[in-house]
N, C-alpha and C positions, 0 to 999 in steps of 0.2 A: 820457347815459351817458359815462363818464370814456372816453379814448384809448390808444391803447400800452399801457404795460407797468400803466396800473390797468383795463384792462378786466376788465371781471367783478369788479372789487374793491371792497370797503365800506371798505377801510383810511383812507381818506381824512376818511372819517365822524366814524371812532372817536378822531382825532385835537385835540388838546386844543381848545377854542375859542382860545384865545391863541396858538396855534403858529407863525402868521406874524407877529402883533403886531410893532411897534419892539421892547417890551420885553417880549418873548413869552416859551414856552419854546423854540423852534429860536435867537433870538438871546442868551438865556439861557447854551446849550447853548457857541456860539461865544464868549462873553464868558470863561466856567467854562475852556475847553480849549484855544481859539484854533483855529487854521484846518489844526494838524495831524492827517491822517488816523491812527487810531487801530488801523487794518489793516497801511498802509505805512510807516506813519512818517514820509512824504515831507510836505510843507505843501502845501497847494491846495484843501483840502476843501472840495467842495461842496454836498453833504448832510449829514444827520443818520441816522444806524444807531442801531440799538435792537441793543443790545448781544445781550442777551438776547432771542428771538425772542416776540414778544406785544404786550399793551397795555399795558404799564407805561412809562409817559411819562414818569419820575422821572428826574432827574438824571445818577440815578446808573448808569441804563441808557441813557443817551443820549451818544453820541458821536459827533465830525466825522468821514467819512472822504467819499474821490473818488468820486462818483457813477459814472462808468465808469474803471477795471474794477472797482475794490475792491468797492463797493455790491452791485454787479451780480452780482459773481460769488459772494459772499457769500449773496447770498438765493437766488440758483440753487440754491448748496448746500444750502440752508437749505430749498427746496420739495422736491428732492430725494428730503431727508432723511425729511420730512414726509410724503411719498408710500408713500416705503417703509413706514412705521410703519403706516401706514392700512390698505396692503394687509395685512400682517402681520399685525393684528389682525382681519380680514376674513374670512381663509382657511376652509376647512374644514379638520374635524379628518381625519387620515388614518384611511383605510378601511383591514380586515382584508382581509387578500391574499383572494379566493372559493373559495381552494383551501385553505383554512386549517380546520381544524373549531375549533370557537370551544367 
């Protein structure tokens, strides 16, 4: 069972076979963009962000940014976001007030 921040996660799974590879897509990723973060603009990037939140491993949704804070704070928002929508579409629908004649 993965540690920290993939606990209870299959993300790791769904990720390419080649991803670490020398000539993967995460080094890919860094060849294409270089080691500036795509959140701060600052250089130092140490991960990969999926621009767009999913499984699309494509290129063109893949970008460097600083694993702490940018990454981080990024997917916080991003589960969030996520949660909310879950509950939203969960709810019951509202009840007629019992003193209402219908």
């Amino acid at each position: 069972m993965p540690s920290g921040r993939w606990k209870g996660s299959d993300r790791r799974g769904r990720l390419p076979a080649d991803w670490k590879a020398p000539r993967g897509t995460k080094a890919a990723v860094y060849a294409l963009y270089g080691d500036i973060c795509h959140l701060c603009g600052l250089p130092g990037a140490d991960t990969i962000d999926h621009v767009t939140p999913g499984d699309d491993h494509s290129l063109e949704n893949l970008r460097p940014a600083h694993d702490d804070p940018c990454h981080r704070q990024k997917s916080a928002r991003e589960g969030v976001e996520a949660r909310a929508r879950k509950r939203a579409s969960i709810r019951r629908p509202p009840e007629p007030h019992p003193g209402l004649l219908r």
